[in-house]
C-alpha positions in Angstrom: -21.4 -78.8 3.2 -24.5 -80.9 2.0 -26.3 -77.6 1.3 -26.1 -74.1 1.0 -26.5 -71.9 3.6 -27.5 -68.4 2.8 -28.1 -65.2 4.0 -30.9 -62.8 2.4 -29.6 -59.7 1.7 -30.7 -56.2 -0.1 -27.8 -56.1 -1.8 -26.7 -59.3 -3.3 -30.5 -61.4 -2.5 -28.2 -63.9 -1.1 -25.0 -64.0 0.8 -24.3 -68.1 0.3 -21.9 -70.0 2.1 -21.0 -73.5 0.8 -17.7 -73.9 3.1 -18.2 -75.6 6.2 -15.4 -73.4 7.6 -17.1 -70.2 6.5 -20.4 -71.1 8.5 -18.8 -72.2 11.4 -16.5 -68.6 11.9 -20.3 -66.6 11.7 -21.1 -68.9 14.5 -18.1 -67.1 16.6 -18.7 -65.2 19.0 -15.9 -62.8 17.6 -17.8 -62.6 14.6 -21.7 -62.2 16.6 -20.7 -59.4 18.3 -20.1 -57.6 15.3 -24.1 -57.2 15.1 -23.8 -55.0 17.9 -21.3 -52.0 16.4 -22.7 -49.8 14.1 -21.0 -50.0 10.4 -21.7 -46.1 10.0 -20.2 -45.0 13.7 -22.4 -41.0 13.9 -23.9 -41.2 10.3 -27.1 -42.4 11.6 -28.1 -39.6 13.4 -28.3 -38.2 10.4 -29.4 -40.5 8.2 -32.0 -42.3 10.5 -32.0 -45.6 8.8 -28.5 -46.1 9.0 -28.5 -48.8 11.7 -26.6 -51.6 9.7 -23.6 -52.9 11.5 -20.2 -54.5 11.1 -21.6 -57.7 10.9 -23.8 -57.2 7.9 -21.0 -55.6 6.6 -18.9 -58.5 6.7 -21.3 -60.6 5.1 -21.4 -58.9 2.8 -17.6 -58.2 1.8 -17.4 -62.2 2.0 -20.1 -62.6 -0.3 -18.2 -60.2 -3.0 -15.3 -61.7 -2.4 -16.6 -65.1 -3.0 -18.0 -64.2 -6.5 -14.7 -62.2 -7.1 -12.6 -65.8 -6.7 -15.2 -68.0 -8.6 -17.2 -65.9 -11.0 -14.0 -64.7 -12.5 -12.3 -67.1 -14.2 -8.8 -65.7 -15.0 -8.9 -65.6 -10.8 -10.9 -69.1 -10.1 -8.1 -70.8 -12.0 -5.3 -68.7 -10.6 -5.5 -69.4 -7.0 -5.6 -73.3 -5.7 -8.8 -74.0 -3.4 -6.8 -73.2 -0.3 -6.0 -70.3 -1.8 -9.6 -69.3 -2.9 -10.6 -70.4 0.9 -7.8 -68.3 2.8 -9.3 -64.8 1.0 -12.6 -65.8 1.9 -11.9 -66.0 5.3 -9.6 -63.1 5.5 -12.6 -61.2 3.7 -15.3 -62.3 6.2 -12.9 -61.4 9.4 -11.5 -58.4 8.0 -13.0 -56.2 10.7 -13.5 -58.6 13.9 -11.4 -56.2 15.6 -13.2 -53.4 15.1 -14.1 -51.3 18.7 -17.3 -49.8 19.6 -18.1 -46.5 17.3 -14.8 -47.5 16.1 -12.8 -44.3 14.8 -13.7 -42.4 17.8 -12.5 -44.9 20.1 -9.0 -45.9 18.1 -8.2 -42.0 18.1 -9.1 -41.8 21.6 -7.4 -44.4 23.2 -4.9 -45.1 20.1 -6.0 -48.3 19.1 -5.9 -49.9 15.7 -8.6 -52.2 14.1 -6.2 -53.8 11.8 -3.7 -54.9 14.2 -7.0 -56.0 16.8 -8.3 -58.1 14.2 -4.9 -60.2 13.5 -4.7 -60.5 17.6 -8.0 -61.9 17.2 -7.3 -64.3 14.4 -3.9 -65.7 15.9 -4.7 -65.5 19.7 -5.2 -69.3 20.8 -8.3 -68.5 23.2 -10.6 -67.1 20.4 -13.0 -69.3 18.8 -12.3 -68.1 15.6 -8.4 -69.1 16.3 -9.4 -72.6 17.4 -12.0 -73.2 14.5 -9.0 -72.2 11.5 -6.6 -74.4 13.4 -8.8 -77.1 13.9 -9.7 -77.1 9.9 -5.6 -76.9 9.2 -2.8 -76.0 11.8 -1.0 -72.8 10.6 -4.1 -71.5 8.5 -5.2 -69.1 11.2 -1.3 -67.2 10.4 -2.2 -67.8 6.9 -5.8 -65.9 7.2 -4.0 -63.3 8.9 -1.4 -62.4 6.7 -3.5 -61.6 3.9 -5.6 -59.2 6.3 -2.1 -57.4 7.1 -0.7 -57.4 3.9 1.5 -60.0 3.9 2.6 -62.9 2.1 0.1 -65.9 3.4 3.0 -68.2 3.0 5.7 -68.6 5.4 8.6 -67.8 2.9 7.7 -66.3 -0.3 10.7 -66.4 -3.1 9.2 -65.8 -6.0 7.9 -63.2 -8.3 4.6 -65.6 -9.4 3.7 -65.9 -5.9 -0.4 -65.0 -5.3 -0.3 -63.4 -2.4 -0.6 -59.8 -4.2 -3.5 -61.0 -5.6 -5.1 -62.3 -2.6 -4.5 -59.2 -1.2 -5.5 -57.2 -3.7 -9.3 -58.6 -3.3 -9.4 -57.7 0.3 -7.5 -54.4 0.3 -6.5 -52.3 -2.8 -8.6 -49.2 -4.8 -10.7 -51.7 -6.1 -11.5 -54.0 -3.7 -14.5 -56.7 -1.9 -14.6 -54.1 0.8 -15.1 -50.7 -0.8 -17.2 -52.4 -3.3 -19.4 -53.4 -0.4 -19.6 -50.4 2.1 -20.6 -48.2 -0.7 -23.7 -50.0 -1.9 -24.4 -50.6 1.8 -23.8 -47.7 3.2 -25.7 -45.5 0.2 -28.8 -48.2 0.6 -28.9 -47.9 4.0 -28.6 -44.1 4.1 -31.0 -43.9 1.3 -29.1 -41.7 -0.6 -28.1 -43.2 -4.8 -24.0 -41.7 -4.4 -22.7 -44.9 -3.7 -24.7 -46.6 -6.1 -22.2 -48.8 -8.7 -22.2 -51.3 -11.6 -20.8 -54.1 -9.2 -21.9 -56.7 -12.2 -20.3 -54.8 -14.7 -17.0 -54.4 -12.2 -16.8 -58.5 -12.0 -16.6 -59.2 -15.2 -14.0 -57.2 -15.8 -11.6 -58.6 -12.9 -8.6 -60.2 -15.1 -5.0 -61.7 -14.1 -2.0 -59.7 -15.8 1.7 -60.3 -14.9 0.6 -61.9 -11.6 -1.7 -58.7 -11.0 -4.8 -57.8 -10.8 -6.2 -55.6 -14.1 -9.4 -54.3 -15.6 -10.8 -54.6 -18.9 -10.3 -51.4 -21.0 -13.8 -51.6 -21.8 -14.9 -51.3 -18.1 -13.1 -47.9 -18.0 -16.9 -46.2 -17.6 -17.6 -48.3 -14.9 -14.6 -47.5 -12.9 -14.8 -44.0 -13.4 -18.6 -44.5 -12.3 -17.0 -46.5 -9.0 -14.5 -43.4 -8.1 -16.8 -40.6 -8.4 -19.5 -42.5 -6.2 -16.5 -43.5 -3.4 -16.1 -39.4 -3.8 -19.7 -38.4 -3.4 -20.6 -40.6 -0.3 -17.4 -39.6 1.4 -18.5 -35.6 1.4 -22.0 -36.6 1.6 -22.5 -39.3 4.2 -19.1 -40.3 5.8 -18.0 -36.4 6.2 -21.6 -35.4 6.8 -20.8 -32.4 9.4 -24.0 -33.2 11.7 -22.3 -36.4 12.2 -19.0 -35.4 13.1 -20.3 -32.9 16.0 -22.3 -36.2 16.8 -18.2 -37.7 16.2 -17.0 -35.3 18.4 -18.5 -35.1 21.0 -18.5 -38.7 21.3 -14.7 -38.6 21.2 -14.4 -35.8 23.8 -16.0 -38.3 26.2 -13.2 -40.6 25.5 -10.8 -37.9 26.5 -12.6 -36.6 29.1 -12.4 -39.8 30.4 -8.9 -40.7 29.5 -7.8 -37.3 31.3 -9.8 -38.0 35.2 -8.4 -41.8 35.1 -5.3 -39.7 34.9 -5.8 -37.3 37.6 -6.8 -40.0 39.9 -10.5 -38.7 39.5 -13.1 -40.5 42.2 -15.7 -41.6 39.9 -18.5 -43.5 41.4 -19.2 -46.2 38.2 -16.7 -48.8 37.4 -13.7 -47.3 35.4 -11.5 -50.2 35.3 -11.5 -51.3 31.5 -10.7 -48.1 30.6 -7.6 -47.7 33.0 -6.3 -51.0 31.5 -7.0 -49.7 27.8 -5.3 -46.3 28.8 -2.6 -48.6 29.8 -2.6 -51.0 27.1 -3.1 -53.8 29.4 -5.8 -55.6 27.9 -6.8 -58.8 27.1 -8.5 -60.0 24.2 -10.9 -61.2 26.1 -11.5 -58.1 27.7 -11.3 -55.7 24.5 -14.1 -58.3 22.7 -16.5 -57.9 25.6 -16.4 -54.0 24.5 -19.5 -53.4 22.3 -21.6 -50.3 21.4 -24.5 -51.1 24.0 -21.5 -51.7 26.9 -20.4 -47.9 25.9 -23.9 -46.2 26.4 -24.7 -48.2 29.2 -21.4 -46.4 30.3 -22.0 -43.2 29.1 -25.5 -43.0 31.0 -24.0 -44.0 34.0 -21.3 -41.3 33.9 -23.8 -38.5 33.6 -24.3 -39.0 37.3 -20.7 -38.5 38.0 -19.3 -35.0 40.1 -17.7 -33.6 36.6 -19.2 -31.2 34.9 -17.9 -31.3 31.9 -18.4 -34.9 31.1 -22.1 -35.1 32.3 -22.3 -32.5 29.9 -20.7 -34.1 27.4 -22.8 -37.8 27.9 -26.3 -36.0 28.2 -25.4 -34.3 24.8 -24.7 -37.7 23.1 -27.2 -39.7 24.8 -29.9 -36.8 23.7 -28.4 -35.9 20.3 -27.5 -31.9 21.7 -24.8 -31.2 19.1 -22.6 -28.8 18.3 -23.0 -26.2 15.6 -20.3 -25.7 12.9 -19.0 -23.0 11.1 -17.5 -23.2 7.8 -14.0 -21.5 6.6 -12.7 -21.1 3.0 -8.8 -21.6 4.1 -6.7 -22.8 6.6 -5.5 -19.2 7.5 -9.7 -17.9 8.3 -9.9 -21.2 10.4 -6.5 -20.8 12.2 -8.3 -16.9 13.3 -11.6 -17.5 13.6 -10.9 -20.5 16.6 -8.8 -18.2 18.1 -11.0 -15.4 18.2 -13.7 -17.5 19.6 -11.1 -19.4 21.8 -10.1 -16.2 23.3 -13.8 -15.0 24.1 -14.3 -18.7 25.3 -11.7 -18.4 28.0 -13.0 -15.7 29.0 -16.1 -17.6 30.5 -13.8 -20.5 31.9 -14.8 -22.5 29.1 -12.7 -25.2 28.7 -12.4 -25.4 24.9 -10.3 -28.5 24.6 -14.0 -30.2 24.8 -15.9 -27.3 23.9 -14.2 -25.7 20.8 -12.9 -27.8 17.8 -11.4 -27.1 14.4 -11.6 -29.7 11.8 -9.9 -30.3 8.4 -10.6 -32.3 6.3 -8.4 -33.3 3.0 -9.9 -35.8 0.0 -8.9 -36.3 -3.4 -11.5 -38.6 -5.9 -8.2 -41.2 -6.4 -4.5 -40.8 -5.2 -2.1 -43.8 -5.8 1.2 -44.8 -5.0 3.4 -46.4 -7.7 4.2 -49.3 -5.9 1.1 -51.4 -6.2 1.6 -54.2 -3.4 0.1 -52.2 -1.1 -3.5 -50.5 -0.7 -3.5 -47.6 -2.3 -1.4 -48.7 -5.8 -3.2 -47.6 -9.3 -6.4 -48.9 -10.8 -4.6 -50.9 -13.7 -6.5 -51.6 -17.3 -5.4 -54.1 -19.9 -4.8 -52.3 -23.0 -3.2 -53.8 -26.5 -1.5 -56.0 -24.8 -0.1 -53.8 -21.4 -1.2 -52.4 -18.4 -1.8 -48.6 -18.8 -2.5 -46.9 -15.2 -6.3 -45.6 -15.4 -5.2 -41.5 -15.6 -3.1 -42.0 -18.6 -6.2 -43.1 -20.9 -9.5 -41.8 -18.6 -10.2 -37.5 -19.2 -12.3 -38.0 -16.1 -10.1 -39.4 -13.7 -7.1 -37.3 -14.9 -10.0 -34.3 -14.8 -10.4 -35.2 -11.0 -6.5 -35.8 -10.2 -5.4 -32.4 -11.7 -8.1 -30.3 -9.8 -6.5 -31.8 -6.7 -7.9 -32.2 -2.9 -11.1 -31.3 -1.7 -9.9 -29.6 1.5 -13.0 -28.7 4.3 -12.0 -26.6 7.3 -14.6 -26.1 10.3 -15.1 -25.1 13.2 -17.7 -26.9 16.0 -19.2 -24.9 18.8 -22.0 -24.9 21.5 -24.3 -22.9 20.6 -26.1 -22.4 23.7 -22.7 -21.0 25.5 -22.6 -18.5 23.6 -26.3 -17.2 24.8 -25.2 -16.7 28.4 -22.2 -14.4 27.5 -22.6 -10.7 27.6 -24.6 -9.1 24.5 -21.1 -7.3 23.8 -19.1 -11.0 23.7 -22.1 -11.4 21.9 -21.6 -9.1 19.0 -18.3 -9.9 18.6 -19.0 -13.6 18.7 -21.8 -13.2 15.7 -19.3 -11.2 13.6 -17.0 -14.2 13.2 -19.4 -16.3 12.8 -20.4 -14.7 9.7 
């Protein structure tokens, strides 16, 4: 372009784009309505300045992602321009496909983000579709590909190929996503767990055996990086006051899912959901699904003749939440629910939306061995070799041979239990000690 467009930002001062192609796929409309979904799905009703959404999020990954291919020059002189181009577009429309409050919904109506955004990307009726085949037929397969982990190229033969690379930037341990979402997400949040050396992490990017390494010396920072992806994960993302807020939000999903089902009467308009339920949507359709469609939906449903679900949408819509308990094993959870299921019954409570266990499992770092897909090691460049990051770090072999953080609870209305009997009562306070 004949200048630079930018974007101020709190993180980076600037996100700039110098690709015409770049600015025109934030004009999409695919991309715009990304300002309206929430980056943090429940988080921010806990943390109340956690508003940002998948849009600035976006951004953002871009913007790393364009430092990462021209700051580093083992990777700048690796990749050829259309190369360099194809990751920053893959990194910029890594989440288009993303629903409203989006884990909630995918679990609910078994959807996938991942797959949505390559429909997205390919299908011929999107803007984004028309604006990467307009710039070069084929690149909107190409731009794709990288996003689901696949060669960009039609046939890939050989080892030297830099696919795994371009993948590597957009989806590995160490990647332009993670390494935006956890600066964002602890700035926005305003808590300092996600807080990492991102300047230290870029200069440390190198090229080995067609692979992307680490400088040994940027050990320290790494560590730094894992420990702070650990932290925000038990401290924001698996905040319990946001999954009740989670919860509750996906039993309205399946409360709805379940009266479409029984041929429930409902007086608002149901008929995007039937077609989800049915996997019978359009594109179209699913991108004119945004966060202020579902509460518009969600206050019209608390007018509806079931009681559970205008129960259910009141809570959300007025932030009523569930209380939790918390267990030390998986034994005391599996009891303690059905002790309190039992009494539950009891009352006619019906506790597939009223009574929920949760576990959750997390280690600091896990990796597979084979390192072409996400989750392969954190590799440093040692003497000459690649050395996987446990075998020389005490901290990160410290973290790996405790093991899993497991967390097992159990989410309850409290105000149910006031109207039972002070006997059920009793009973009901002695396992919840």
């Amino acid at each position: 372009m004949k200048e630079i467009k930018v974007f101020r930002d709190p993180l980076y001062g600037y996100v700039k784009v110098e690709e015409e192609l770049i600015w025109k796929l934030i004009q999409t409309k695919e991309l715009q309505r990304l300002r309206r979904i929430h980056q943090l799905g429940g988080s921010f009703v806990v943390y109340h300045t956690a508003e940002h959404s998948r849009f600035s999020h976006s951004l953002g990954v871009y913007e790393v992602a364009r430092r990462i291919l021209y700051e580093v020059e083992a990777i700048r002189v690796t990749l050829t321009k259309e190369e360099r181009l194809i990751t920053e577009c893959a990194a910029l429309l890594h989440d288009i496909g993303h629903g409203p409050y989006s884990h909630s919904f995918e679990i609910a109506f078994e959807t996938n983000h991942e797959l949505n955004s390559i429909k997205i990307i390919l299908d011929k009726n999107t803007e984004v579709h028309q604006i990467l085949e307009k710039y070069k037929p084929g690149f909107s397969e190409k731009v794709a590909n990288v996003i689901n982990k696949k060669c960009y190229k039609d046939v890939c033969e050989s080892d030297l190929c830099n696919h795994h690379i371009m993948n590597s930037i957009i989806s590995s341990q160490l990647d332009a996503d993670r390494l935006d979402y956890l600066q964002r997400d602890a700035y926005n949040s305003g808590v300092s767990y996600g807080e990492i050396d991102l300047e230290r992490l870029l200069r440390s990017f190198l090229i080995v055996n067609n692979k992307i390494a680490f400088k040994f010396t940027s050990m320290h920072a790494i560590e730094d990086y894992l420990l702070s992806r650990y932290h925000m994960y038990w401290q924001v993302y698996y905040h319990p006051v946001g999954i009740s807020y989670e919860i509750i939000l996906l039993n309205i999903f399946k409360r709805i899912k379940e009266l479409i089902n029984n041929q429930f009467k409902f007086k608002s308009d149901v008929s995007i959901f039937q077609k989800i339920i049915k996997n019978n949507i359009s594109i179209n359709l699913y991108l004119d699904l945004d966060e202020p469609f579902i509460i518009s939906k969600i206050k019209e449903w608390r007018n509806e003749e079931d009681i559970i679900l205008v129960d259910l949408c009141n809570r959300y819509i007025n932030r009523h939440l569930f209380k939790y308990l918390s267990c030390y094993s998986n034994e005391m959870l599996d009891q303690k629910f059905q002790d309190l299921n039992s009494i539950f019954k009891k009352y006619n409570i019906n506790t597939n939306f009223y009574l929920h266990k949760d576990t959750i499992v997390k280690e600091a770092y896990n990796y597979y061995n084979d390192e072409t897909i996400t989750n392969g090691p954190i590799l440093l460049y040692i003497d000459n070799e690649l050395v996987e990051i446990t075998e020389v770090s005490h901290i990160v072999k410290g973290i790996m041979g405790v093991g899993a953080k497991t967390d097992y609870k159990i989410y309850y209305p409290e105000e149910f239990i006031k109207k039972m009997n002070k006997e059920d009562q009793k009973i009901i306070a002695k396992i919840l000690n």
